[in-house]
VEXDREN-2710 file (C-alpha; in Angstrom, 1 decimal):
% VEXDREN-2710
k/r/px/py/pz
1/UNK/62.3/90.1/88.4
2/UNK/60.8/87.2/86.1
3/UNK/63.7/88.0/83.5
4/UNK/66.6/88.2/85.7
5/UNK/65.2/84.3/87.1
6/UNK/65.7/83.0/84.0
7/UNK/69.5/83.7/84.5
8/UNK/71.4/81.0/84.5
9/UNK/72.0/79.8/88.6
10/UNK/75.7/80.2/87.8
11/UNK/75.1/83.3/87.4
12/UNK/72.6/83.9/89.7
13/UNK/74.9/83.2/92.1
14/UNK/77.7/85.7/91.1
15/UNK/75.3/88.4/91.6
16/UNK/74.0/87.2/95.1
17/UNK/77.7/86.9/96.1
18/UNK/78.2/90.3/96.2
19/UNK/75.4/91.2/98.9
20/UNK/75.4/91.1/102.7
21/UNK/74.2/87.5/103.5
22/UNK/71.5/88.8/105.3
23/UNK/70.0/90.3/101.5
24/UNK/70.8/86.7/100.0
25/UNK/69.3/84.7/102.4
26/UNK/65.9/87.4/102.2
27/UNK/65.4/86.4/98.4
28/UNK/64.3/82.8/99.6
29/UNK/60.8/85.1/99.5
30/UNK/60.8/86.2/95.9
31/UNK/59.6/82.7/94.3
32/UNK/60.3/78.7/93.8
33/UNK/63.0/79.5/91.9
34/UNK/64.4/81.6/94.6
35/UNK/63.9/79.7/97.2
36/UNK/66.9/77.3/98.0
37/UNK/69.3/79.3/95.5
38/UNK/71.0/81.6/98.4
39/UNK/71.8/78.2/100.0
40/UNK/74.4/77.6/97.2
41/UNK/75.9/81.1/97.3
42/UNK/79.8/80.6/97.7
43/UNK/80.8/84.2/99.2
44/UNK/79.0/84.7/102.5
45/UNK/79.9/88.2/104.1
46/UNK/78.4/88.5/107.8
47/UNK/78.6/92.2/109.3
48/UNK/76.7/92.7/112.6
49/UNK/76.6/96.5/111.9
50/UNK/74.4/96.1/109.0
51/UNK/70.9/98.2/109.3
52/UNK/72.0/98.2/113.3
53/UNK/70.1/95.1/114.2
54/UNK/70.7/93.4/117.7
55/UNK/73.3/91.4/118.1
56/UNK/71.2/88.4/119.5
57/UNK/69.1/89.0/116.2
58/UNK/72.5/88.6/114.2
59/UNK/73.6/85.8/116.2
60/UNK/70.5/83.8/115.3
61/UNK/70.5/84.6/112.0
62/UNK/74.6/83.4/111.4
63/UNK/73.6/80.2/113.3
64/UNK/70.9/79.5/111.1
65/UNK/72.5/80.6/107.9
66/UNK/75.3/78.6/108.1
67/UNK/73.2/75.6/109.3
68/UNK/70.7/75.8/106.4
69/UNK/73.7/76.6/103.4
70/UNK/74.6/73.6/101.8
71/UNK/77.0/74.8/99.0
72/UNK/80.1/71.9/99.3
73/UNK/82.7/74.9/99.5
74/UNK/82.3/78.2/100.6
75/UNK/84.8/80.3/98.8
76/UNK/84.6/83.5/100.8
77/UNK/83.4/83.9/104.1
78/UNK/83.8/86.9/105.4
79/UNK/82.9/88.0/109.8
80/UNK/82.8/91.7/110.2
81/UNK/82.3/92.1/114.1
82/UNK/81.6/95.0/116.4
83/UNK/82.4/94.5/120.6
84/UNK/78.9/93.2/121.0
85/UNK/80.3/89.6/119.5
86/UNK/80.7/86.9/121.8
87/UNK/83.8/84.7/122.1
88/UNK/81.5/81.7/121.8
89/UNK/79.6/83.0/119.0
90/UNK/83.0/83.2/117.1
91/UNK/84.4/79.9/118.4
92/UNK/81.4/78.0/116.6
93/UNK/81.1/79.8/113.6
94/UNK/84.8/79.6/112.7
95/UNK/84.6/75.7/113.8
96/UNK/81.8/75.7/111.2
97/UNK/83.4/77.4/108.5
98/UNK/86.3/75.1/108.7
99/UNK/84.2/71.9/108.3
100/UNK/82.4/73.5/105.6
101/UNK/85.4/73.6/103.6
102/UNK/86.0/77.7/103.2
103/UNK/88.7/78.5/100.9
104/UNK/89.2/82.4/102.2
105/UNK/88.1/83.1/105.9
106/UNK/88.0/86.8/107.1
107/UNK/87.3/87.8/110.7
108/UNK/88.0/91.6/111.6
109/UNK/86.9/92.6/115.6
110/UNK/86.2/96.2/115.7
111/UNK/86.9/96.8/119.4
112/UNK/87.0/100.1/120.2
113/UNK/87.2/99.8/124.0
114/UNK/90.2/98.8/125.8
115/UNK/87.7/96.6/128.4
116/UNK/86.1/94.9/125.6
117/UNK/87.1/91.2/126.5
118/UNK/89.9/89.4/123.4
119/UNK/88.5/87.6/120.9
120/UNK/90.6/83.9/120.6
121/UNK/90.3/81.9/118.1
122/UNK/89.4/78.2/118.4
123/UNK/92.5/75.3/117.9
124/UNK/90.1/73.7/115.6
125/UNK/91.1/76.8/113.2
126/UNK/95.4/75.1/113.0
127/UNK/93.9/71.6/112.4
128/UNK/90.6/71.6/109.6
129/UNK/91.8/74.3/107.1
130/UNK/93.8/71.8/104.8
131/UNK/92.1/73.6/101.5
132/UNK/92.2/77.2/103.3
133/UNK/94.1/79.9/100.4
134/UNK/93.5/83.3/102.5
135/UNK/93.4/84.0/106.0
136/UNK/92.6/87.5/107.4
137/UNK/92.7/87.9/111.1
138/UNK/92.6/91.5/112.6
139/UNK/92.0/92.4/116.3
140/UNK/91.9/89.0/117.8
141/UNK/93.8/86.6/120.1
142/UNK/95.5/83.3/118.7
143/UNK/96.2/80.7/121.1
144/UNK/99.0/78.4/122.1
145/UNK/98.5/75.3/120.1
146/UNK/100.9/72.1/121.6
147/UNK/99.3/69.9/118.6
148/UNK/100.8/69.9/115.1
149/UNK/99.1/71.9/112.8
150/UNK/99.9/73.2/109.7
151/UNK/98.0/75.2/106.4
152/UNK/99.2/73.1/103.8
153/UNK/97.2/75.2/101.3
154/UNK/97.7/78.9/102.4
155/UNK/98.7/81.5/100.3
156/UNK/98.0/84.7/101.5
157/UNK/98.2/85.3/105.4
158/UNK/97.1/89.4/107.1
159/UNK/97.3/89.6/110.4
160/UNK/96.6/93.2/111.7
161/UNK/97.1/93.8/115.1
162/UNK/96.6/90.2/116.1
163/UNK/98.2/89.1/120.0
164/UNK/100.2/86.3/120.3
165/UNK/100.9/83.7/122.5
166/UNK/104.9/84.8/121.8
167/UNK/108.0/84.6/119.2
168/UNK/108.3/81.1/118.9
169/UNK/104.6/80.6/117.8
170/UNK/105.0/82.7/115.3
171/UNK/107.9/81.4/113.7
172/UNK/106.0/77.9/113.9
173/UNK/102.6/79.4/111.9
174/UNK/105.0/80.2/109.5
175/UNK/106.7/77.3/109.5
176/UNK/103.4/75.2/108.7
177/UNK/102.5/77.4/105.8
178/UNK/104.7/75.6/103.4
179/UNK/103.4/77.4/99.7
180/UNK/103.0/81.1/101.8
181/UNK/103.3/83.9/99.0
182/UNK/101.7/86.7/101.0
183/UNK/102.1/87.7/104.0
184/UNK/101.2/91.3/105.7
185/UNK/101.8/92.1/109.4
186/UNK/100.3/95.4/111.5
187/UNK/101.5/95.1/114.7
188/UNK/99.8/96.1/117.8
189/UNK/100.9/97.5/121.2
190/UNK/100.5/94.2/123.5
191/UNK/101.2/92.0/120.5
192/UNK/103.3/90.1/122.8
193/UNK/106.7/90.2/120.0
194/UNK/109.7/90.9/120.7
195/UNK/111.2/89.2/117.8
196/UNK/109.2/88.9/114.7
197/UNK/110.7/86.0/112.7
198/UNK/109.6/85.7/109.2
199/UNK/111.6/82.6/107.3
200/UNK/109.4/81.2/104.4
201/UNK/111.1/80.0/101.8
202/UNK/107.9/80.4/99.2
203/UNK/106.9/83.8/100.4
204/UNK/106.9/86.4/97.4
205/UNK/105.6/89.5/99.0
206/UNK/106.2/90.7/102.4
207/UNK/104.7/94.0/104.1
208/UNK/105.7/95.1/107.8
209/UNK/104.0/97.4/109.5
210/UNK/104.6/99.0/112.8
211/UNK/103.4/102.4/114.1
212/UNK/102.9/102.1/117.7
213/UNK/105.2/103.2/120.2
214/UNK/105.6/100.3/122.9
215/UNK/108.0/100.3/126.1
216/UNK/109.4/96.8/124.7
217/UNK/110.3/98.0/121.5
218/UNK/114.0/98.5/122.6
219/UNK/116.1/95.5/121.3
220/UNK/112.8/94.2/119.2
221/UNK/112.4/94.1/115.7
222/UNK/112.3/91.9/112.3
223/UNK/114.5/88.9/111.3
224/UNK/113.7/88.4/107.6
225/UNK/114.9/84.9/105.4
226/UNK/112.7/84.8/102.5
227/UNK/115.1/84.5/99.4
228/UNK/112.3/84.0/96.8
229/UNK/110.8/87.9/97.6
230/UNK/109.4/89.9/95.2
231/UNK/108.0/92.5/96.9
232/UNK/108.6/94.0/100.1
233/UNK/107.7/96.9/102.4
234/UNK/108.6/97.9/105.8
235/UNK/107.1/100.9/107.7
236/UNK/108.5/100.7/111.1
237/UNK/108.5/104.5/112.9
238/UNK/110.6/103.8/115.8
239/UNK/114.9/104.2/115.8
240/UNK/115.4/101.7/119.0
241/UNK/114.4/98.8/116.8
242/UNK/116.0/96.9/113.9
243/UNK/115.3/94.4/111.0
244/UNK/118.1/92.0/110.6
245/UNK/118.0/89.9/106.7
246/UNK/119.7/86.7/106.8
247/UNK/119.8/86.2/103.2
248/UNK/120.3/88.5/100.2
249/UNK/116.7/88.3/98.4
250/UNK/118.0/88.4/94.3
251/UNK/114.6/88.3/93.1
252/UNK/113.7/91.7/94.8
253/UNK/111.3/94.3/92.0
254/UNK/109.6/96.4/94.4
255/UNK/111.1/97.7/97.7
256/UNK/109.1/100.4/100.1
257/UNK/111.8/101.3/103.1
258/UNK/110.7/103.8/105.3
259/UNK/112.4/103.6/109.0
260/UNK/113.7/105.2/111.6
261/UNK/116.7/102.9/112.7
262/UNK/119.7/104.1/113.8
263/UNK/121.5/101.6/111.5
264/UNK/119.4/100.6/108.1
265/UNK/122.3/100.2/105.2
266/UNK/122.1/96.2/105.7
267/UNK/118.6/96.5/104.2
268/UNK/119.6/98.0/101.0
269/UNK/122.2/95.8/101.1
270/UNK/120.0/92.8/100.9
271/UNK/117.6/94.7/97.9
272/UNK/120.3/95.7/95.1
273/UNK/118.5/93.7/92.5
274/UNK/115.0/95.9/93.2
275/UNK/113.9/97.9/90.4
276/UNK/111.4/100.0/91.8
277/UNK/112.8/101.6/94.8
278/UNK/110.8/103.7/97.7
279/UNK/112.9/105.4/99.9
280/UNK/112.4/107.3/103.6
281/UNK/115.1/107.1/105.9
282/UNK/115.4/109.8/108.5
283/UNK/118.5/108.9/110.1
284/UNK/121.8/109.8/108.7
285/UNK/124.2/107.4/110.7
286/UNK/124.9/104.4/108.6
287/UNK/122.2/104.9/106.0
288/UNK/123.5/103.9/103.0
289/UNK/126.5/101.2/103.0
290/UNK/129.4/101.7/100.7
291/UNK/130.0/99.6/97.2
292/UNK/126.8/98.4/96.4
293/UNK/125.1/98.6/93.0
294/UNK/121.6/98.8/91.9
295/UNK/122.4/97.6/88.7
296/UNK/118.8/96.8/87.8
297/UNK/117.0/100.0/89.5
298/UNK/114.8/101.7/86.9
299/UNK/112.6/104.2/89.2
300/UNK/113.5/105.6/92.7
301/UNK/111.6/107.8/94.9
302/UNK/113.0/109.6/97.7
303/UNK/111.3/111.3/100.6
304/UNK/112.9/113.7/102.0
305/UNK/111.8/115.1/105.5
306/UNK/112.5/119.1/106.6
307/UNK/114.3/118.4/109.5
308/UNK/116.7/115.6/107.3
309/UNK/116.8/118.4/104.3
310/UNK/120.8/117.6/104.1
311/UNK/120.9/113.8/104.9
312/UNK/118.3/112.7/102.2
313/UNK/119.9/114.9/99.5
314/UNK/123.2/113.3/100.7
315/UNK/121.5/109.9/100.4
316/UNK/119.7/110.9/96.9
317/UNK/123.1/111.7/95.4
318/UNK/124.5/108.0/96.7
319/UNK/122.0/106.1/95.1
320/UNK/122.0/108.3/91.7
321/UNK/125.6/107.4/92.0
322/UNK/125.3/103.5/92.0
323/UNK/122.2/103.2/89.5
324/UNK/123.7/103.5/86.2
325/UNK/120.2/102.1/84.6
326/UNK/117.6/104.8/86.2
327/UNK/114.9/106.2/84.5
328/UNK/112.6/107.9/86.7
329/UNK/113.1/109.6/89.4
330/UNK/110.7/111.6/92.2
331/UNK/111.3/113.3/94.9
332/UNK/108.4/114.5/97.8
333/UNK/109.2/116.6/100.7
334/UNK/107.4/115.4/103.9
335/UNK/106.3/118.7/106.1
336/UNK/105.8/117.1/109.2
337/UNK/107.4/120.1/111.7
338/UNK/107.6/123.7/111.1
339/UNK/110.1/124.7/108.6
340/UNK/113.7/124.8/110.3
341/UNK/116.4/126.3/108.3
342/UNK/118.1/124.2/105.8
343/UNK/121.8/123.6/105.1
344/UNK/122.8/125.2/101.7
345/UNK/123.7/121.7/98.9
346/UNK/126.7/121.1/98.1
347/UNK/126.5/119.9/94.3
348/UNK/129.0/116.3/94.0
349/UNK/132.4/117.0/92.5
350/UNK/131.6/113.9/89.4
351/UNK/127.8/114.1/88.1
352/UNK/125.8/110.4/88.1
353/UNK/126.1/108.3/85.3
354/UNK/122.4/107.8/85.1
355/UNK/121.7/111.6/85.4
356/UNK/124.2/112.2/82.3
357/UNK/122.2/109.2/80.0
358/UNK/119.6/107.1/81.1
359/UNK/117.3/109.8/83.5
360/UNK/114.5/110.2/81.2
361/UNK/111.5/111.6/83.6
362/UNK/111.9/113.6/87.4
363/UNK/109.4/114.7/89.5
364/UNK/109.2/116.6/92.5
365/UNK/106.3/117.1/94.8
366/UNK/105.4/119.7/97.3
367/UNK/107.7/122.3/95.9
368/UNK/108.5/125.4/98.0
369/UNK/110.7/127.2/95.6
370/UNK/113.7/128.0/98.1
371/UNK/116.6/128.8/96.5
372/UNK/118.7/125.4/97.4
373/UNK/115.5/123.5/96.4
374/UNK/115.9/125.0/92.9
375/UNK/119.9/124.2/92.9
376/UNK/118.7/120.6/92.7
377/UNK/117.2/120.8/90.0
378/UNK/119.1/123.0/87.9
379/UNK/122.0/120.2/88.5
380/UNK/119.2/118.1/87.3
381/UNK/118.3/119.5/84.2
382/UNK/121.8/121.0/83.4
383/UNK/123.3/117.5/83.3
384/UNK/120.5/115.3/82.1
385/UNK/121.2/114.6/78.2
386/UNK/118.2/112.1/77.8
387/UNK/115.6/113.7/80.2
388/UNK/112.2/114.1/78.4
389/UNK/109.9/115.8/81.2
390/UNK/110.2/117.2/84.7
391/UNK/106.8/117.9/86.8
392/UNK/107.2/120.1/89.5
393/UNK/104.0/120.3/92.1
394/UNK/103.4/122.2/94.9
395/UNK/101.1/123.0/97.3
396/UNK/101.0/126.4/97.3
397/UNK/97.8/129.1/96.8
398/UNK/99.3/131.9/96.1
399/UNK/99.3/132.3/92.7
400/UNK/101.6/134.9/92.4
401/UNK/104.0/132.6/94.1
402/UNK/103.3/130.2/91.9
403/UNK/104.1/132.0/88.8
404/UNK/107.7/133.4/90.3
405/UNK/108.1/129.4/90.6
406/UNK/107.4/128.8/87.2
407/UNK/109.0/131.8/85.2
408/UNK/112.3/131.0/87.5
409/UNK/112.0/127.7/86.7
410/UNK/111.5/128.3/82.7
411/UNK/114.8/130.0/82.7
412/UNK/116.9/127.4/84.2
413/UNK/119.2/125.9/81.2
414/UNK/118.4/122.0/80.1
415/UNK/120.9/119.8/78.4
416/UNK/118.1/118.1/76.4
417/UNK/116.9/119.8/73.9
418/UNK/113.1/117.5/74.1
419/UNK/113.0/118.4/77.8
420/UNK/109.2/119.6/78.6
421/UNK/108.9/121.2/82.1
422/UNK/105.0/120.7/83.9
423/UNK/103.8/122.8/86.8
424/UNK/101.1/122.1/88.7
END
């Protein structure tokens, strides 16, 4: 112990920030030179399930932490809460992290009962956080604030499964978080959104997620103006909904689309300069819109469900078709019903451009080796003059299947001469 005190405090510090705060605050003990040093630790992580103490132990013990730290800006401050937490409890300690100056605030409720009374958030949270960079909110209440307020400094925002007073709120938070880069929604089942506006002008990556099934959800859905967008994912499971993008977003390089909308073209539409493209769209009506280009499109992945065996191909073969630049290429099957039986593939009268000379790697995962599964790619490597290696997986035990697979595969003819065929 008498070497690592002659650390420097800087130092010192960095090591106590990555303990509980209940083991900083415990090396007050150890000597002098321990003894007001955890009072200057900037990352303060507070978790009331830690060695199952009583809550009105923990309580204490927050209160008198935070009272005692003197540090002029807490740079992490971190409230992992079970049910047991009380709305006042909360109320104070957030009101005192926002006059202490915190930079990134956590608070994640783990309420596993239904009963368990909300969690809301003081208003004092909209007003004091002028230097706040990252806010994480999961399982609590925010309330209706008729003030102004605004987070002049925030640039990354989660809420996961966070209520709402309603729409309009949401598109004023928003509104008030005028250099917003990050922003991830999980929505929850009494969310109280029909409508989830997201117009930030700053915001460069954007990741909506929805996976509950809720009697409102007909007519509801996303309306999306962020034209500065880097990266975006949406993950919505549910066909009666819709996500609606004002504005084409031209610095798009990462898109992950995987929805169940009856109508989702006008999202690709909005994404042709993406260059890495994730792809899982299981309806068939309107999924991919005539006469774009994804001139800039580099790797695509495509998951392709057994019960949408025809439609993704179909949709596979469009977007081959108007990415002249690709490089990579994977496709994953998704097993998620019993195996129905598949329509044969029908191989496209003109082969894609980028298949022909840019397609240098292809991948496909959880191969069954059916016979229209290995027409795909025998069109694959039959047309592909620059393709360099193609890994086929599966999940198979059988390791006579396995080889049948393999030796069937070995025989198929390749166009390029360099081409090197994995099995796994």
């Amino acid at each position: 112990m008498d070497s690592i005190s002659q650390l420097p405090d800087a130092l010192l510090l960095g090591i106590l920030s990555l303990l509980p705060a209940k083991d900083v605050m415990a090396t007050m003990v150890l000597s002098k030179r321990w003894q007001f040093l955890w009072m200057f630790v900037p990352k303060l992580i507070y978790d009331d399930s830690y060695e199952k103490i009583e809550f009105e132990r923990f309580s204490r013990f927050v209160y008198r932490s935070l009272l005692l730290h003197e540090a002029p800006v807490i740079e992490t401050l971190h409230f992992k809460l079970g049910p047991k937490s009380g709305v006042v409890d909360i109320g104070v300690w957030t009101r005192t992290a926002v006059k202490r100056c915190v930079r990134e605030l956590t608070i994640e409720m783990d309420c596993c009962s239904s009963s368990t009374a909300p969690v809301m958030l003081p208003r004092s949270l909209y007003s004091g956080c002028s230097i706040l960079v990252k806010l994480k909110l999961k399982k609590v209440v925010l309330v209706d604030v008729t003030s102004p307020f605004s987070f002049p400094s925030l640039k990354k925002l989660t809420l996961k499964s966070v209520k709402y007073p309603d729409d309009e709120f949401i598109q004023r938070l928003l509104s008030n978080c005028p250099v917003l880069e990050s922003l991830y929604v999980k929505q929850c089942i009494d969310d109280n959104v029909t409508i989830f506006t997201v117009k930030v002008p700053s915001l460069k990556s954007l990741v909506l997620d929805n996976l509950v099934f809720r009697s409102t959800d007909i007519g509801s859905g996303y309306v999306i103006d962020a034209p500065s967008l880097e990266r975006f994912t949406l993950h919505d499971a549910y066909e009666d909904r819709f996500c609606v993008i004002e504005n084409e977003m031209p610095n798009i390089v990462e898109a992950y689309v995987d929805v169940a909308y009856s109508h989702p073209g006008t999202i690709l539409s909005s994404i042709t300069s993406v260059k890495h493209l994730t792809l899982c769209i299981t309806s068939s009506e309107d999924a991919y819109p005539v006469g774009i280009v994804f001139c800039s499109l580099v790797y695509l992945e495509i998951w392709a469900m057994e019960t949408e065996w025809s439609a993704d191909l179909n949709l596979l073969m469009c977007v081959l078709r108007d990415s002249p630049n690709l490089r990579a290429l994977k496709l994953e099957q998704i097993n998620s019903v019993p195996r129905q039986p598949r329509s044969c593939w029908r191989e496209p009268s003109s082969v894609p451009e980028c298949v022909i000379w840019s397609l240098e790697t292809f991948e496909w995962i959880e191969y069954e080796g059916a016979e229209e599964e290995k027409e795909v790619i025998a069109f694959i490597l039959r047309n592909a003059k620059c393709l360099k290696k193609v890994t086929i997986s599966t999940d198979s035990t059988d390791p006579n299947k396995k080889l049948e697979m393999l030796k069937a595969l070995s025989l198929l003819p390749r166009r390029s001469p360099t081409c090197q065929l994995a099995f796994d």
